[in-house]
N, C-alpha and C positions, 0 to 999 in steps of 0.2 A: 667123786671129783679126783684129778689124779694130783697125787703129793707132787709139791717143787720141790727141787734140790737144789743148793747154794751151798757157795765155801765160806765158813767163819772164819775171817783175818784174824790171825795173830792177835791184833793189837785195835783198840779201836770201837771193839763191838759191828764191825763193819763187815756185813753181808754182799756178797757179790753170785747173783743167779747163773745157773750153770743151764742149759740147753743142747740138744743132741744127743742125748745121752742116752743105752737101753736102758731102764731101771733097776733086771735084774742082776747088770756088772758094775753098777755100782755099791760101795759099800759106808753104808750112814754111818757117822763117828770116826771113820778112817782119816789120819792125818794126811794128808797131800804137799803137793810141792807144786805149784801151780805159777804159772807169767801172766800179771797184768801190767798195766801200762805204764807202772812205775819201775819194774822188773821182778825176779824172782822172790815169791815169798811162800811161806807157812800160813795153811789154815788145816779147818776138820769140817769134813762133810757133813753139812745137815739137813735134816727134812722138815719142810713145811706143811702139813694135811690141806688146809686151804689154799694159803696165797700168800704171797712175799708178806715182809713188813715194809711198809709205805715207807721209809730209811733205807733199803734195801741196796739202792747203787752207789750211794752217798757222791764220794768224790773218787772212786777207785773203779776202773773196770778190768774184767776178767778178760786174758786171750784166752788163755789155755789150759789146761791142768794137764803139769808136765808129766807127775806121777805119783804112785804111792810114796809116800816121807819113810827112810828107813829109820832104825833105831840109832843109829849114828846123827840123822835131819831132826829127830826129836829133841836127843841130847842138846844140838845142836840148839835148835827154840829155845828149850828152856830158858837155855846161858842168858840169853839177848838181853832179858831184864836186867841181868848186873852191870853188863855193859850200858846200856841207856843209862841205868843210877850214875856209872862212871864218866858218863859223855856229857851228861847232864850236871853233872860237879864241874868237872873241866872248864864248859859251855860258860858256865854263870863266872869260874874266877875270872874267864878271858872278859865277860861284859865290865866286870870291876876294872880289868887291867886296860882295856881299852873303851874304858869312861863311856861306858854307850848308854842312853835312858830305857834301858827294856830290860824284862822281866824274861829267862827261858821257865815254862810250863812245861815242855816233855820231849822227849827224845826218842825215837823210831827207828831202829835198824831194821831194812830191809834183812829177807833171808843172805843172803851171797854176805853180808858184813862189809861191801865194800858202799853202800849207798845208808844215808843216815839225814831223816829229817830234823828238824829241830824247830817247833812252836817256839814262838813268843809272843810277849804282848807290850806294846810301847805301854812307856807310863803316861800318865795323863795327860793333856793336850800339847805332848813332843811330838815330834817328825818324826818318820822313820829315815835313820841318818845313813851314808853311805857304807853297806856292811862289807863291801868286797875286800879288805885288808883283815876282817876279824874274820870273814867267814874262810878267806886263803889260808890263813892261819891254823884255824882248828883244822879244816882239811889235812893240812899239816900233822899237826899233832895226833889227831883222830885214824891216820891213815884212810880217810874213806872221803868221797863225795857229798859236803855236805850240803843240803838243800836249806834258806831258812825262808819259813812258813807264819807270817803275820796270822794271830786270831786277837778274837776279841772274846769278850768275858762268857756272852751266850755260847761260841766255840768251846770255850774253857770247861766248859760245864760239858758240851754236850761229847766232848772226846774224853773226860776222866770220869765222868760220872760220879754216883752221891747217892744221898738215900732224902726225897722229899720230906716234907711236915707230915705225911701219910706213911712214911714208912717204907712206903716202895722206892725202885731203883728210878733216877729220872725218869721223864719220858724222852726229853730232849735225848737223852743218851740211848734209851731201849728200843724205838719205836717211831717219835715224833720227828716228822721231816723239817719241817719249821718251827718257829717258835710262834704260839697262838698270840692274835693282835689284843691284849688288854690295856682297855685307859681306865686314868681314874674314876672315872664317871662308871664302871661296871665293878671297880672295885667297892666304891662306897655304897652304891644300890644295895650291895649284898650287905650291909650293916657293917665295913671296916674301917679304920681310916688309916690312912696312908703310911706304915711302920718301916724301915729296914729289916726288923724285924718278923712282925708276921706279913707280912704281904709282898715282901722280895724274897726270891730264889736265891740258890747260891750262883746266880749268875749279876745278882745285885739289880734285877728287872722284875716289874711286877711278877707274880706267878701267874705260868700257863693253866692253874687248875682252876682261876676267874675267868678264863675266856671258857672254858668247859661248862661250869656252873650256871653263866651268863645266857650258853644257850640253851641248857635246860631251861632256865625261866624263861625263855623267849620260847621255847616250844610248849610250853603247859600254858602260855599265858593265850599262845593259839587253839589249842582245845579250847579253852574255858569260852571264846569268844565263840568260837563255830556252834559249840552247844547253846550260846545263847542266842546264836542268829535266830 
């Protein structure tokens, strides 16, 4: 089967499939500098043996892959994280100073440093209130274009990611496109009862690993019937 190749964003865990391409001038783990339809960003080539991850386009698509990333465009990545820590300080005094009900969760520099998202999340059953005076603002102060980007707690989870009750990295974050439909009723089947604790994620929603489990039982419970037809 022939390998896919995709660029890994920067930031995000966000795969974006690359097409057109000969295989043998491409080079896997090479950092890039690439324009999708947000603008100019950093990723590293990677290879697939089978097939995308079912997350693979998320919310970002690829135009182009400008070029190889020099050693000056690396340097350059790196930095971005201090700055987001610092955009995202700034971010949250300006919500205090201008009294606004929400929470910022993370902060995104595009490559070029002139474009800058910014997550949030209202607090509990507030509006979301008119941001164009805080958002002209940090613009402002920020010198960049900033974008802001409502999520909500399964968002929250599936863009910073964690390590589950199993130990592994989300799935919502690694892999999983949506979050799996579990009600109560499949979580007490399995012997639980309803904890914040054990049976919510860190997205404060029953866990994805009940709709998993659910339908393993739902598939073994059809063996067992056909063998006794």
């Amino acid at each position: 089967m022939e390998n896919k190749l995709a660029i890994k964003l920067r930031k995000f865990n966000r795969i974006c499939p690359i097409t057109g391409y000969r295989e043998g001038s491409i080079k896997v783990g090479a950092s890039v500098i690439v324009l999708t339809d947000r603008g100019d960003e950093f990723g590293t080539i990677v290879m697939f043996p089978k097939k995308y991850p079912v997350a693979s386009t998320q919310d970002v698509r690829l135009k182009k892959v400008i070029r190889y990333a020099t050693e000056e465009d690396i340097q350059l990545a790196a930095s971005l994280s201090a700055k987001e820590n610092e955009a995202r300080r700034i971010a949250a005094e300006k919500v205090k100073e201008y009294e606004i009900p929400l929470k910022i969760v993370e902060a995104e520099y595009l490559f070029d440093i002139k474009k800058i998202n910014l997550y949030y999340k209202m607090e509990k059953d507030k509006k979301t209130p008119d941001l164009k005076a805080y958002r002209r603002d940090l613009s402002s102060t920020l010198q960049a274009e900033v974008t802001m980007r409502n999520i909500n707690a399964r968002d929250e989870a599936k863009f910073l990611g964690g390590l589950g009750p199993c130990g592994r990295p989300l799935c919502c974050h690694m892999w999983l496109e949506k979050p799996r439909h579990v009600t109560v009723k499949m979580v007490k089947e399995q012997g639980y009862q309803i904890s914040p604790v054990r049976t919510a994620g860190m997205c404060s929603r029953l866990m994805c690993c009940f709709g998993y489990e659910d339908s393993g039982r739902a598939e073994t419970r059809g063996k067992e019937e056909e063998r006794h037809e």
